[in-house]
N, C-alpha and C positions, 0 to 999 in steps of 0.2 A: 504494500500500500504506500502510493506518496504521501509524504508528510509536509514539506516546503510547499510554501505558494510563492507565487513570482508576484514583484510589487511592479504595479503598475502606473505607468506615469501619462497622464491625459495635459496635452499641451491645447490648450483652446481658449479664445479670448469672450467669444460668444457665450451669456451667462444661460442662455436656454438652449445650446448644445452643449454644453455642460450638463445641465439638470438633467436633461435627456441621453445624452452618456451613463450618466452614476445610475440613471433607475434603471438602466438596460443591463447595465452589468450588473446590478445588485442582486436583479431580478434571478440570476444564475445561481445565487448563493454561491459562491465556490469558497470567497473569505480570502479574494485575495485584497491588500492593502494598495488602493487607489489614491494618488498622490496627485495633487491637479496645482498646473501654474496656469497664469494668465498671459503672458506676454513671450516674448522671444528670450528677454534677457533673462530671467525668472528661471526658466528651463535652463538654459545653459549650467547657470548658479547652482542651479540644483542637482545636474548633472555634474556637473567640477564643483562640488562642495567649496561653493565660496559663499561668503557674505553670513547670511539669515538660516543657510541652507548647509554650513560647514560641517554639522554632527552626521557624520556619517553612517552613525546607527541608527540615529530617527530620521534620515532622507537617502536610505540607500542606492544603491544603483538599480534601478527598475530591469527586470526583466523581460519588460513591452514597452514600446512608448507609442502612443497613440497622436501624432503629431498633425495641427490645424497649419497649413499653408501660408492664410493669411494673415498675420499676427502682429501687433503694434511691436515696434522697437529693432526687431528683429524676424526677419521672415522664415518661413519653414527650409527653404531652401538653406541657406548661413545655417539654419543647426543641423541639420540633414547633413552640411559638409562638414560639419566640427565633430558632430559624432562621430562618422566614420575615420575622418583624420586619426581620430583617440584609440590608440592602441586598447585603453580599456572598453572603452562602448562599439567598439565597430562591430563585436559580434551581436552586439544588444537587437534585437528585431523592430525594428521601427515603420509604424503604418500612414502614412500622409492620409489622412480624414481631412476632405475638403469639400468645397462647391467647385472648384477649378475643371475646367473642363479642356482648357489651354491646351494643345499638343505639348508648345513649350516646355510646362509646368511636370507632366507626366513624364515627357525623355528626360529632363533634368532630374528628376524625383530617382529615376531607375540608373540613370549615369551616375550617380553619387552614393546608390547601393541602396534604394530603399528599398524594402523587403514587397510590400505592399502599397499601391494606390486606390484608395477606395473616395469615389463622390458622393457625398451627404445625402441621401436622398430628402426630400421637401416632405415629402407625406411621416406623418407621426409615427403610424404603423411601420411603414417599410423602415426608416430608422432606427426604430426600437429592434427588427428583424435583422440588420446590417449589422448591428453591436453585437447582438446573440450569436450573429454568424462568427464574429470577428471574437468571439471571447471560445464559441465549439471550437474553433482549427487554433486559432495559437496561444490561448492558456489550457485548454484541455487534449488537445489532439498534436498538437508541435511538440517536439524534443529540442527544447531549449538548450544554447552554449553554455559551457564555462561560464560563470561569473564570480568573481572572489574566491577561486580558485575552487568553485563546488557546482555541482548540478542544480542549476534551480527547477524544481518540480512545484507542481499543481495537486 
């Protein structure tokens, strides 16, 4: 039986894709620990334990990041490249959750190694289905990397 849950990190500035994220994955029960920043820089911080976000026990390294494109300060794209840069996050699984429909947006998302591009769908229902989908394959059904030098399980 697994024992570890993988923490999860919701990057999203929009405060009702947010609420509508936390109750779709709640909805799963699984009890993993959902970590949410607002902004570009936030993420980052929290990701390289700087600032507000330095205890590394209470802001660990997320074993998902759930990453919004368009984001004040700093955009998904700039963390999308900083993560992968990082020797410790590149193997972290990272999903672009956007409205973006851009060609641009989607070849850069995958040139830079993101794992997944998923677009927000607008209807209530189908979003709440898209979370579920995205919580079934990669906190329950993915074999997650190395992280801190252990397996993170579900």
């Amino acid at each position: 039986m697994m024992t570890e849950t993988i923490d999860i990190l919701l990057v999203e500035d929009n405060p009702d894709d947010v609420e509508l994220t936390m109750r779709a994955l709640k909805k799963g029960k699984i009890g993993n620990n959902i970590y949410v920043v607002r902004d570009g820089e936030d993420a980052l911080d929290f990701l390289f334990h700087r600032g507000e976000y330095s205890d590394k026990k209470k802001f660990p390294i997320p074993g998902l990041i759930l990453l919004d494109l368009n984001l004040p300060k700093r955009n998904g794209i700039e963390i999308l490249r900083e993560i992968k840069a990082e020797p410790i996050l590149k193997r972290v699984p990272v999903i672009m959750l956007t409205t973006s429909k851009r060609d641009e947006d989607i070849i850069q998302s995958y040139d830079l190694g993101v794992n997944s591009y998923i677009m927000k769908p607008v209807e209530f229902d189908k979003f709440i289905q898209t979370i579920k989908n995205i919580e079934l394959y990669w906190v329950l059904t993915n074999t997650p990397p190395l992280l801190n030098g252990k397996q993170q399980k579900t």
